[in-house]
N, C-alpha and C positions, 0 to 999 in steps of 0.2 A: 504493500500500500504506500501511498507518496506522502510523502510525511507534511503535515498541516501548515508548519512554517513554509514549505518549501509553495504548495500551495498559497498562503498571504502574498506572499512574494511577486508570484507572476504577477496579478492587479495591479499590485505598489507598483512593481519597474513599465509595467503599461500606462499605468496615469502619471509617473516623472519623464517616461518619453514624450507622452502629448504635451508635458508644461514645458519641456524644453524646448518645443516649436514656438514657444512665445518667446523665453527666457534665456540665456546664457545660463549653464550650472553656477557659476557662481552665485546669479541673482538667487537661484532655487535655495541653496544655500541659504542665502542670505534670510531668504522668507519662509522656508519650513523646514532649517534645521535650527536657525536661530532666532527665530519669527520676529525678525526687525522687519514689519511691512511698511517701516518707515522710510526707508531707505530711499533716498530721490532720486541715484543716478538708476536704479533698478525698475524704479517706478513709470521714468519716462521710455527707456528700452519697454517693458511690457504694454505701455497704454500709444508707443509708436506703434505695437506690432500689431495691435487691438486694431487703432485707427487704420494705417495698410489692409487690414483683413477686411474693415468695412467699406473702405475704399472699393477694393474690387468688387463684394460682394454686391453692393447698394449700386455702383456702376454697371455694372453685368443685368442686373433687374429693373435699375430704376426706368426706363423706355415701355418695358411690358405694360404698366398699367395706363400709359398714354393711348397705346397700341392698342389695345383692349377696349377701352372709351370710344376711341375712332369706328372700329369694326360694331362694337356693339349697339353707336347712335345711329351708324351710317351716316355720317357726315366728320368734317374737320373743319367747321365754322368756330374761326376762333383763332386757329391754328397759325403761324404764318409763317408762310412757305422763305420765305427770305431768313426767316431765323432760324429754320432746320436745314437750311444748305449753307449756312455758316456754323452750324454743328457735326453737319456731314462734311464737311470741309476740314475742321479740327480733329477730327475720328482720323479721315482719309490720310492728314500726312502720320500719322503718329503710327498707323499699320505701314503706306510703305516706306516709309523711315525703317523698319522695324525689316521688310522685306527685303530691303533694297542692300541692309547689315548683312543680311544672313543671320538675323538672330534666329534659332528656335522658336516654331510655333506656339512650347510650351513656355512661352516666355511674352508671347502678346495675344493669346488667343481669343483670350476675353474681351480683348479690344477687337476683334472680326467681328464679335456676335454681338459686340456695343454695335460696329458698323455697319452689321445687316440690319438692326434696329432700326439705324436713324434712314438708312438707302428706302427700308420699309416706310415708315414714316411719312419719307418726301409719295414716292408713290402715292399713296393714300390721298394724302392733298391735293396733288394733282387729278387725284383718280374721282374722287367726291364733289372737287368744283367743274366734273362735266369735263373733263382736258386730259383724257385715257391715252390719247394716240400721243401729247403730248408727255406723258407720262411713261410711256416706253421708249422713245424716243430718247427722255432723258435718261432712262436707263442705258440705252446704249454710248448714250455720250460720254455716260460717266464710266463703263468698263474700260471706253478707250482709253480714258485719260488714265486710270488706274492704271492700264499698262504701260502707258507709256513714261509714269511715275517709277514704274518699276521694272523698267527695262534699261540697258543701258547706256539709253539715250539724255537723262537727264543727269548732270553731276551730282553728284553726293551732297557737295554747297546746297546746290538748290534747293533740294528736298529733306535738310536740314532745315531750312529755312523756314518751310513750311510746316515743319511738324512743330518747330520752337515759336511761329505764331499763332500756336495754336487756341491758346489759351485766349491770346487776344482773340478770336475769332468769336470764343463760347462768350467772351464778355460782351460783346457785340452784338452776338444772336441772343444773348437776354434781355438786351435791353430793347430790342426793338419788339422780343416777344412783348414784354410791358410796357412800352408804348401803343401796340396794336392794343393792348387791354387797355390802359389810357384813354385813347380814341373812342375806341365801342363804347365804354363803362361796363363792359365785361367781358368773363373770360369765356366766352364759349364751349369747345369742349375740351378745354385742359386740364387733364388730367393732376386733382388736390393730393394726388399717391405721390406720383413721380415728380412734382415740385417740390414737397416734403424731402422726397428721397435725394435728389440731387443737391438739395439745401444742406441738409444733415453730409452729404458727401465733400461738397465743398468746404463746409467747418473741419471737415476731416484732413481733408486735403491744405489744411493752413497750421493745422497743428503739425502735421509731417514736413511741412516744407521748411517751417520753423527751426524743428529738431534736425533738419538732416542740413540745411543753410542760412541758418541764419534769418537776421533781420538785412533780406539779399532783394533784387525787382523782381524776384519767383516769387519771394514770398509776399508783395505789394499789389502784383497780379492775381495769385491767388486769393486775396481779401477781399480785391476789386470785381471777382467773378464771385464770391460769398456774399457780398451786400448784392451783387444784381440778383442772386437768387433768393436772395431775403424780399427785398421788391418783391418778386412773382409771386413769392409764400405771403405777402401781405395782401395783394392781389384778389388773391385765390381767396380769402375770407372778405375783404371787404365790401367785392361784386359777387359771392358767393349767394346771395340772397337779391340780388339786382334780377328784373322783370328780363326775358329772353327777348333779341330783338324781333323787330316783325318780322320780318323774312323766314327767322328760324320758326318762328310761332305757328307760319301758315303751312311751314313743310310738317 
């Protein structure tokens, strides 16, 4: 028979392997052999790893419940199409930046399935305001460019270029989303999940940018796309109870 310690054992060394995906041993150390949970350089390594893990996670998801809204109302009255192809813009250089590396796929994959998100997205808009043929069209426009992002016709500059503006892009297409809500006095069918979600991302994404540079223009820009998504999240509740316009009332 296997003797009882030997059994505790296996669990223990299975739940110190999962903490040391967050942790360095020595933080583990630090916090459950010597249960200093005070510790601050240990405290930010674990609540950087936390924040990274929801980075991706709340990234990878946040578009679904946009996505979902759209198909479910049949319509994207609301939506505005110039503010998802400055999102599909910011996606597109940061995959082929990533292609063009030769990084491993298991190293940006989740930013593909951010990109078929937002590629989805634009379709839709175009597809709901009655402009289908226009909206394949643009699909083909956009493969081409894709390849030719990622073939080796374009320099490496260039297409650095474009994935390091990327960030400016997203702050751009937020703020024109909130202008379009501005203008209406409401938000149509945008999605109160995925503005929540990418709000709560972007605080994410300023806490990391912090820890990993400093008070650097990363981390200036990341604040400056945190307050646009604060807008939208203010948005979303204050025409949240605003009368639909006529247009969408009679459809």
């Amino acid at each position: 028979m296997a003797d009882p310690e030997e059994m505790e054992e296996i669990p223990m060394s299975a739940v110190k392997e999962f903490l040391l995906t967050f942790m360095p041993e020595k933080c583990y150390d630090q916090f459950f052999l010597h249960f200093n949970f005070a510790h601050v350089p240990c405290l930010r390594i674990v609540l950087s790893k936390c924040m990274g893990l929801w980075i991706m996670v709340g990234s990878v998801f946040a578009l679904l419940p946009q996505i979902w809204k759209v198909l479910r109302a049949g319509s994207a009255d609301g939506l505005s199409l110039t503010s998802t192809i400055l999102s599909l813009y910011s996606a597109s250089g940061y995959v082929a930046y990533c292609i063009s590396q030769g990084f491993p796929i298991g190293a940006w994959g989740e930013s593909l399935f951010i990109l078929t998100q937002v590629i989805l997205l634009n379709f839709l808009i175009l597809h709901y305001s009655g402009q289908t043929v226009r909206a394949l069209l643009f699909l083909m426009l956009y493969c081409a460019v894709m390849y030719v992002l990622t073939s080796a016709l374009v320099p490496q500059k260039a297409i650095a270029v474009v994935q390091d503006s990327g960030v400016l892009a997203i702050i751009a297409s937020r703020l024109i989303q909130a202008g379009s809500n501005y203008l209406s006095k409401h938000t149509g069918q945008l999605s109160t999940a995925s503005v929540i979600l990418v709000f709560i991302g972007a605080l994410a994404h300023i806490f990391v940018s912090l820890q990993e540079t400093g008070q650097s223009l990363s981390s200036l820009t990341q604040v400056l796309a945190c307050l646009c998504s604060g807008v939208l999240v203010f948005q979303m509740f204050h025409y949240g109870k605003a009368p639909l316009p006529a247009k969408e009332k009679s459809e």
